[in-house]
Phi, psi and omega in degrees: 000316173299297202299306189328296144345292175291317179306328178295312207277354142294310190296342178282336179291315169304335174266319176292329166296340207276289209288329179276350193239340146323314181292323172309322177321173212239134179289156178238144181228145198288178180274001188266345175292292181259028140299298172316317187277296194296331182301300192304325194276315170304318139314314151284293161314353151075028197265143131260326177281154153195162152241164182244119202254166179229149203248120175300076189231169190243085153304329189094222218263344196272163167226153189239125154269133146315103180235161193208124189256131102128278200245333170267157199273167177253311179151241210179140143255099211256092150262144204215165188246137156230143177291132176262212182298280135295334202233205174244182157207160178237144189239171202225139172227125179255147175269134141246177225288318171321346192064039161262128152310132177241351154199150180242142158209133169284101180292328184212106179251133180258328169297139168272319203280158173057028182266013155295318173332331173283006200267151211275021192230340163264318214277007191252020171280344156291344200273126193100352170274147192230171185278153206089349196255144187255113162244141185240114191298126158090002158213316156278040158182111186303115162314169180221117154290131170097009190219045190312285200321282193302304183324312189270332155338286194309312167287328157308329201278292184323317176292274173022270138015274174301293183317319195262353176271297210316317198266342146309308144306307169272007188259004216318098164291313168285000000 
């Protein structure tokens, strides 16, 4: 009965280190991804060369990047996942160094329903939003008929968000 025991309470060390050396790991983002997010930093940023440094921070699934051209910062990259109607879709929030949003776009909607939310014409109602700012779906931010479900995602996602560069900032890492 003790060796029983004991193999179970290895096998439990063995999954916790595993699992624990798993969070580390350096995330991977697929290349269809991360054409899109270097397109969105060139584009905004009006760059063609940068790096994208990535900030060792415990996000979940999102990742926050550092971007910078040659000696200079540029500003910050938030890529993040949100859930739409079934599936999920990733959206990219560029920063500038103030930590103000300077563009938002939803890189991969996996759905046919609800893809006006990518459009540069709702999304451009984050821009100039800061960490401290409270958004509220359907008052700060114009609700989409036929995109209910991804809209309020985005914007949740998008508050979320802030809150957590606001705390990232004062702990300051940012």
């Amino acid at each position: 009965m003790r060796k029983a025991n004991n193999f179970w309470k290895y096998k439990l060390a063995i999954v916790c280190i595993a699992f624990l050396f798993s969070s580390f790991a350096p995330k991977k983002i697929s290349p269809l991804l991360q054409q899109k997010l270097n397109s969105a930093v060139q584009t905004t940023f009006a760059v063609e060369v940068f790096q994208l440094d990535m900030i060792q921070v415990d996000l979940g699934t999102d990742i926050l990047f550092k971007i910078n051209q040659e000696n200079e910062f540029l500003g910050y990259a938030y890529l993040g996942k949100a859930p739409s109607m079934k599936d999920i879709f990733d959206y990219v929030v560029l920063f500038n160094p103030d930590l103000s949003i300077k563009k938002s776009k939803v890189l991969i909607y996996r759905e046919n329903h609800g893809r006006q939310i990518g459009s540069q014409r709702w999304l451009k109602q984050f821009i100039g939003i800061g960490i401290g700012d409270t958004l509220d779906y359907g008052k700060d931010i114009d609700a989409i008929s036929g995109a209910t479900i991804s809209a309020k995602s985005m914007t949740k996602a998008v508050e979320k968000m802030l809150g957590r560069l606001a705390v990232l900032k004062k702990e300051k890492v940012l």
